[in-house]
Structure formats: C-alpha cells, structure tokens
C-alpha positions, -999 to +999 in steps of 0.1 A: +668+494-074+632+510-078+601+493-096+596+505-132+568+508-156+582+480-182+584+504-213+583+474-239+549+464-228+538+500-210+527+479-181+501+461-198+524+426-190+515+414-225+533+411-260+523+446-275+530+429-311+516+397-300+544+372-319+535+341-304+498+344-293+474+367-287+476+369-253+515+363-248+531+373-217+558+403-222+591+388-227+611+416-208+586+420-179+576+384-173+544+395-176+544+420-146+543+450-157+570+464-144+609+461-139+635+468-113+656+491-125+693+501-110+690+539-093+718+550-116+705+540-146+697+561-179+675+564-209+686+541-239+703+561-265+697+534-290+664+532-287+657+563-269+641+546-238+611+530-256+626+490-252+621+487-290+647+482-315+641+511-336+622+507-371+622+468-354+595+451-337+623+435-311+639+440-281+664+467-283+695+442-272+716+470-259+684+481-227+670+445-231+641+463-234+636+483-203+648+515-214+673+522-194+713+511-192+728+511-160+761+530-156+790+518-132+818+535-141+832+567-155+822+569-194+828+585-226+819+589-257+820+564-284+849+572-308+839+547-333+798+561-336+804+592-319+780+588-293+751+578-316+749+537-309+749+533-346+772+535-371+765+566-397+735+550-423+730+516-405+706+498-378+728+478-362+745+483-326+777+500-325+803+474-323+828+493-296+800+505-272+778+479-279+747+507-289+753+518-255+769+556-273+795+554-244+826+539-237+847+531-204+873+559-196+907+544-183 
C-alpha cells in the first residue's frame, strides 16, 4: 500500500462540486486528502484515472473514485465491451467486467 493524492478531490479533502455544503468533506478521501492505494494497482479505464464518472459529477463506481483498480489475478480483455468499460454508445459500466475493461482469465 502507498499514500495517494485522492484524485476526486486533488488533495484538497473537500467536495470539488460541493453537493451537500459548501465546505463538505470529500466522500472518497474522508476528507484527507489522500488514499492508500494497493502497489499493484492501475489507472481507471472507465474514467481514465480522474475518480469521476465521466460526463457525471459522481464517483466513478468501478475506482470508487481513487483512480486506480487493483489487480489480483491474471486478466483479459472484456469480450462483451472489448476492453472499453462501456458498452459501444452508452454511459453505463460494462455489465461483465463491471467498467473495469478486464476480465479474470481461467
């Protein structure tokens, strides 16, 4: 594990979009400012390590907005989005992978 920069809130420890209040603690961070992160982790594809759904003001659900996704096993890629995390014209996670773009390999 290492100590991130929280990518949601860019280690400012506050809402960036300020939902609740104006001075609302960062819902991924806790209000830190940063986040442990696993040492074999890797950027988001979904939302290309910014913690952000894309075209969304919400946490991307597949990083839980740190930007990275932790790997523990051989992958592959997605055959149902093709590595993409999204299905061809929509928004939402990829069903099989989950948004992740890759699959378990057994």
């Amino acid at each position: 594990m290492r100590w991130n920069v929280c990518t949601f809130c860019r280690g400012k420890g506050i809402d960036p979009f300020q939902l609740f209040y104006d001075d609302s603690i960062c819902q991924v961070c806790g209000g830190r400012g940063r986040k442990y992160i696993p040492e074999h982790a890797v950027s988001c594809a979904y939302c290309q390590g910014s913690g952000v759904q894309p075209h969304r003001r919400l946490v991307c659900t597949v990083c839980g907005g740190t930007g990275f996704v932790a790997i523990h096993e051989p992958t592959g890629p997605c055959p149902k989005c093709n590595a993409k995390g999204v299905y061809s014209g929509e928004y939402l996670p990829c069903r099989t992978c989950r948004g992740k773009g890759q699959v378990s390999v057994r």
